[in-house]
C-alpha positions in Angstrom: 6.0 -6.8 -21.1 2.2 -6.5 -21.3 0.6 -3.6 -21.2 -1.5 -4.7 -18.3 0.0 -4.4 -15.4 1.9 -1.1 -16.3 -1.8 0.2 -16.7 -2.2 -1.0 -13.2 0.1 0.8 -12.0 -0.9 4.4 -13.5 -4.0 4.0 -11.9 -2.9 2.9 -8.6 -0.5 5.9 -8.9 -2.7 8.4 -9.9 -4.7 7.4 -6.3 -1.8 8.5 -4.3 -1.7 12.1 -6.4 -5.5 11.8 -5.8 -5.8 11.7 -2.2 -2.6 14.4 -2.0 -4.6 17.1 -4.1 -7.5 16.3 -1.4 -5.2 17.8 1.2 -3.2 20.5 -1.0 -6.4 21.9 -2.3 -8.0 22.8 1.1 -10.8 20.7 0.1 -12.5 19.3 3.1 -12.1 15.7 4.0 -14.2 13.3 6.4 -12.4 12.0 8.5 -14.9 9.6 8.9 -14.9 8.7 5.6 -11.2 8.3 5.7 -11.2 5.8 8.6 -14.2 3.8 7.1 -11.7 3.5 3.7 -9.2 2.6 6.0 -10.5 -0.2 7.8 -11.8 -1.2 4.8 -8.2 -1.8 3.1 -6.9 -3.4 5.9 -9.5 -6.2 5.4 -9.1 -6.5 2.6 -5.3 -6.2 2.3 -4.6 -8.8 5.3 -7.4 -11.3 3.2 -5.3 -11.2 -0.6 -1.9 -11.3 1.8 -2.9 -14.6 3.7 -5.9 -16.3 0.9 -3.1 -15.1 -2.3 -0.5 -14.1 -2.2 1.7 -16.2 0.9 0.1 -19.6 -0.5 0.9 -19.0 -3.8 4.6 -17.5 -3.1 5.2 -20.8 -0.8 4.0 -23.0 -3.3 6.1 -21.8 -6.0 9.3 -21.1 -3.5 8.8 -23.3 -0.4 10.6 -22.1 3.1 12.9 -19.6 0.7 9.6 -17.8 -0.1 8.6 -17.9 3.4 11.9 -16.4 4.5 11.4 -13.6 1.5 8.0 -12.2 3.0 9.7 -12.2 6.9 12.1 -10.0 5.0 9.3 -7.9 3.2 7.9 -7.9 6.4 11.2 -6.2 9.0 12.2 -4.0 5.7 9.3 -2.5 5.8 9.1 -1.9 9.5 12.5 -0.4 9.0 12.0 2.1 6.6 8.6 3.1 7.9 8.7 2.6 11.7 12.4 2.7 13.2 14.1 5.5 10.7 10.3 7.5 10.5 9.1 6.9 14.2 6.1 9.4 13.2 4.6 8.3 10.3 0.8 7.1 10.3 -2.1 6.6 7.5 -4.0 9.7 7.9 -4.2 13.2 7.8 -1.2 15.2 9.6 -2.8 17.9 12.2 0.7 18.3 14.7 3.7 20.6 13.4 6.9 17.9 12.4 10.3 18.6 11.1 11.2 17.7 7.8 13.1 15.2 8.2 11.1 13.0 9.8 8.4 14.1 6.5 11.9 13.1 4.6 12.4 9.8 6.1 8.4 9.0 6.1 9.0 9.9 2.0 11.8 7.3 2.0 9.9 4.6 3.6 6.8 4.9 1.5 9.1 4.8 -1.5 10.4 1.9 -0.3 6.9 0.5 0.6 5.1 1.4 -2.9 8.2 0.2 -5.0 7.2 -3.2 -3.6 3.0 -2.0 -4.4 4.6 -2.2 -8.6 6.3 -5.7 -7.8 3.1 -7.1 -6.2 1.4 -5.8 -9.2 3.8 -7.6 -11.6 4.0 -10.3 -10.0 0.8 -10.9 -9.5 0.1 -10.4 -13.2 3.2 -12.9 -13.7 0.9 -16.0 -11.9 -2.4 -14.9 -13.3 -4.6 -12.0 -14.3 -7.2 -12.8 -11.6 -4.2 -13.1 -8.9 -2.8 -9.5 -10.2 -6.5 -8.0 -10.6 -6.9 -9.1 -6.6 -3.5 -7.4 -5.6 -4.3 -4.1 -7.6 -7.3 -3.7 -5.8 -5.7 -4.6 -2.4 -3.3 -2.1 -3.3 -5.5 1.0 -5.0 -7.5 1.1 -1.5 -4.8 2.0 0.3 -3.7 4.7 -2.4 -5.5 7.7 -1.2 -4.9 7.7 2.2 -1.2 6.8 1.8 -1.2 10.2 -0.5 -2.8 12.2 1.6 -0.6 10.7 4.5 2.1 12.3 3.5 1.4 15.2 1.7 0.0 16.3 4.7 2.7 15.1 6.7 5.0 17.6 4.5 2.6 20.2 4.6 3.2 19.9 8.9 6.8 20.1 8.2 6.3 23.1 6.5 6.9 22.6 2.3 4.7 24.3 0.0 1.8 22.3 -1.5 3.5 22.0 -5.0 6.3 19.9 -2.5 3.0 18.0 -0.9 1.4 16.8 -3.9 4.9 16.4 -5.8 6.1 13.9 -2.7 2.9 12.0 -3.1 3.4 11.8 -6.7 6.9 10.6 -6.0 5.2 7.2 -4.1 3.2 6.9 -7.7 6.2 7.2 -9.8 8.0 3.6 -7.5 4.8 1.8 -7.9 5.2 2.0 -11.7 9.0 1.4 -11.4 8.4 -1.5 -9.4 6.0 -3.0 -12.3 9.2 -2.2 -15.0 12.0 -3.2 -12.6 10.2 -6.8 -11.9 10.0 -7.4 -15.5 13.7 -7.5 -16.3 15.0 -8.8 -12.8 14.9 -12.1 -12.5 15.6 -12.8 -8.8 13.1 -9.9 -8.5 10.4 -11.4 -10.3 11.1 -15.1 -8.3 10.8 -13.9 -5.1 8.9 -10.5 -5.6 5.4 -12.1 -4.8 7.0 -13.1 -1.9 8.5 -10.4 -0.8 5.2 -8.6 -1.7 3.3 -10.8 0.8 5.2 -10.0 3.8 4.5 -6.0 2.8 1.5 -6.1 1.9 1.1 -7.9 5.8 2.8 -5.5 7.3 0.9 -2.4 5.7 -2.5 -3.9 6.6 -1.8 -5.2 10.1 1.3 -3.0 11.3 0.0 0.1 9.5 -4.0 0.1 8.8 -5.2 -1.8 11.9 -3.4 0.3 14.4 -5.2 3.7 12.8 -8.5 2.7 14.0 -8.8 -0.5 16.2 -8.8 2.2 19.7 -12.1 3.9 18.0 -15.4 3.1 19.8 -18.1 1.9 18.1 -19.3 -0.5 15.4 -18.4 1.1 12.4 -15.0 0.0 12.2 -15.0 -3.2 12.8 -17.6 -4.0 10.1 -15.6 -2.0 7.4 -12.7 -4.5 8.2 -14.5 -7.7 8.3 -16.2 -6.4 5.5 -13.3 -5.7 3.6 -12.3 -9.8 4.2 -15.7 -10.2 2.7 -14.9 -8.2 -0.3 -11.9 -10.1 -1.1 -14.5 -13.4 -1.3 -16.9 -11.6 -3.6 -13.7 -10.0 -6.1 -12.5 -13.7 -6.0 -15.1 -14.7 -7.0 -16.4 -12.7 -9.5 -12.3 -12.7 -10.9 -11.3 -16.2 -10.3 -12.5 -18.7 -13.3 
């Protein structure tokens, strides 16, 4: 396996630890800032899921690759949004039980496990096409960490169980890369899959955190995060 997508991975992995030890160090966060990075990834996200990652996955797979990212798509709405009803991008301010913090942990797992296939797979087509999804994917690393290691510390854990939860999402999205490599049904269909979830963080997920907020701010983060997918592309694509 090369070594560059498993690099990849340790820095998108390192993100979610990053935006955890924002939370469990009592350092002070802007919300703002938060909601700006937010929209931002969505844009960005929704623009390498529909202008990469769905074309490319088609074109390789036809209506079986199509199917695959409906699939990403529900599994992910599963894990995250019928077995954790709770769980949103952002930090936790309402007391929750743990096992909704639990079952928010197991959907992310799920979710990030898929952030290493979409990595590898990427890589797998062409370094350009896996530098676009890493960067898709690392903007929506810190506030998925400090999602839920705040949502634990809600549920009461200590903040050595906060930041070691967040480190757990790191630890799938490098599994992912190394599970993609030697599965090859995984590695067929895995940008596919990776389409529909990657779609269904950035729409289902992102959008709904700050499309009710008043004001201009948002909306120009997201379309300018479609606009920063244009400029990556081409700056990466030869």
């Amino acid at each position: 396996m090369s070594p560059t997508p498993f690099l990849y991975a340790l820095v998108a992995a390192a993100a979610n630890v990053l935006g955890a030890a924002a939370v469990t160090s009592r350092a002070r966060w802007s919300m703002h800032a938060l909601d700006t990075m937010v929209a931002l990834s969505a844009g960005f996200m929704i623009a390498v899921s529909m202008g990469e990652l769905l074309p490319e996955s088609i074109e390789r797979g036809g209506r079986i690759a199509a199917l695959a990212a409906l699939a990403g798509y529900l599994l992910v709405h599963l894990t995250q949004h019928t077995f954790a009803r709770h769980f949103h991008f952002g930090e936790e301010t309402h007391e929750v039980t743990a096992s909704v913090s639990a079952s928010a942990l197991v959907g992310l797992l799920l979710h990030t496990f898929f952030d290493g296939v979409a990595i590898a797979s990427g890589f797998e087509v062409s370094p350009s096409l896996g530098f676009l999804v890493f960067m898709a994917i690392l903007l929506h690393k810190l506030p998925e960490g400090l999602a839920i290691s705040s949502l634990f510390l809600a549920a009461g854990a200590t903040r050595r169980v906060a930041l070691g939860a967040a480190a757990a999402l790191g630890v799938a999205t490098v599994v992912g890369v190394l599970v993609t490599e030697y599965l090859t049904g995984l590695r067929a269909m895995g940008l596919a899959v990776s389409a529909g979830v990657t779609l269904y963080v950035a729409a289902s997920n992102l959008v709904p955190e700050f499309q009710s907020k008043l004001g201009w701010r948002m909306p120009i983060s997201f379309f300018a995060g479609c606009g920063l997918y244009f400029a990556v592309r081409m700056v990466a694509v030869p």
